[in-house]
N, C-alpha and C positions, 0 to 999 in steps of 0.2 A: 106414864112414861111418854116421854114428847120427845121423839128425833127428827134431831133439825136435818132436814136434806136441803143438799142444794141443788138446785133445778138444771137440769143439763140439757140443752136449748138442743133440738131435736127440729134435725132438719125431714120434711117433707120426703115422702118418696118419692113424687113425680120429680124435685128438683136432683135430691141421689141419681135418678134415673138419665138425667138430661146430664148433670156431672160428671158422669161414667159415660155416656154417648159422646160429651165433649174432648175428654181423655180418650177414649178410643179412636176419634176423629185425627187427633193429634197424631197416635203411634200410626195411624196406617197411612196420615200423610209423610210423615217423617220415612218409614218403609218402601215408600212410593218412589217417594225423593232417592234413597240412595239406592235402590232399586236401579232407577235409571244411570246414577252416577257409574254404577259395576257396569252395566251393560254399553255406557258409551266407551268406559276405559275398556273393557273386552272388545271393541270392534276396531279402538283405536290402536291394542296390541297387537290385533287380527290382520291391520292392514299392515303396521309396521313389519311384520313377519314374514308377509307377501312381498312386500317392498324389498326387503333384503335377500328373499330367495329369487327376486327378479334378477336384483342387480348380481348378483350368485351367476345366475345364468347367461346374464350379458357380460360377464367377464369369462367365463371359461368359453361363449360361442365367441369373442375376441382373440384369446389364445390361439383356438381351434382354426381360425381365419389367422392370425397371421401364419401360425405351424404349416396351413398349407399355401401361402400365399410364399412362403420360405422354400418348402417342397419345389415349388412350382419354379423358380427361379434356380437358372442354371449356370452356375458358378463355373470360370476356370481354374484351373490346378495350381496356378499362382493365387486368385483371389481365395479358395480354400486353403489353400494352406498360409497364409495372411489370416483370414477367419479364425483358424485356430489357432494359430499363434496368440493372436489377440483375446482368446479365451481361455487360451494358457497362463498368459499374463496376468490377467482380469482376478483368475482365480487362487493364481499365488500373493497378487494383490489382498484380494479378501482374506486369505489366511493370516499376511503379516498383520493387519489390521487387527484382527483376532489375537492375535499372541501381543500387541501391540498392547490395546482396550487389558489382555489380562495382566500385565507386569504394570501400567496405569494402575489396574484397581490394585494390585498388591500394594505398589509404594503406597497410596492412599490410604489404606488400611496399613501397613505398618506407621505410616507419620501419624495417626488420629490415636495409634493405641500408643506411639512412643510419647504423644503429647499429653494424651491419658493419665499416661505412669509417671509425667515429670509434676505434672497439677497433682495427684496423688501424694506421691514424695513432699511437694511442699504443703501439701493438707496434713500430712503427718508428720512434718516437721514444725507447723506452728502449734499442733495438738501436746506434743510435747515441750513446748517452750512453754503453753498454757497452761500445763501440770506443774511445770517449773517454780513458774510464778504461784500456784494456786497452795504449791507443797512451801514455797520460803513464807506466805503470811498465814497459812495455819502453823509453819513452825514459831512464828513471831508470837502470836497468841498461845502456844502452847507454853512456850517460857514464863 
């Protein structure tokens, strides 16, 4: 009895070994690499986070400076009560504005749902013309 084998080309250890070193070469460069990509993007979130609780800080020590830069100045009983008057104004201002912006967005929203329901209406009026038609030439074939 003669079995035919076929020869299956058998690579060397030492080059397996250099193979798998070259392959490993790779992943720990590849590791390295993004390795550093995480850690630039973490220092560059690190400062952006500084950045905005600076500027955090430099607007509320602005506030705090004009608040007392306000304090400090001393108004007569005509220019306060001018003062507020003008922020009595200001703020029934804002409020029309508000009731203003929200009867805007009603009409807005009723005209989009009213224009809505009239394209609907005529989507379901040609749907039924198209039954129409579809029921007189099956009735023609059915004769």
């Amino acid at each position: 009895m003669v079995v035919n084998m076929v020869a299956i080309p058998q690579i060397p250890q030492n080059i397996f070994y250099i193979i798998l070193a070259v392959i490993a070469l790779v992943g720990l460069i590849f590791v390295i690499l993004q390795w550093r990509m995480v850690k630039v993007s973490k220092t560059n979130v690190a400062f952006l986070t500084k950045e905005a609780e600076i500027r955090k800080i430099e607007l509320v020590e602005r506030d705090l400076e004009s608040k007392h830069m306000m304090n400090d100045i001393v108004l007569t009983k005509n220019h306060q009560e001018k003062l507020s008057q003008i922020k009595e104004n200001t703020t029934d201002l804002m409020t029309k504005v508000g009731y203003v912006r929200n009867e805007i967005n009603e009409r807005v929203n009723h005209i989009d749902t009213t224009t809505e329901y009239k394209k609907l209406q005529k989507l379901l009026k040609d749907i039924d013309e198209k039954e129409k038609e579809l029921e007189m030439k099956t009735n023609k074939f059915k004769i």
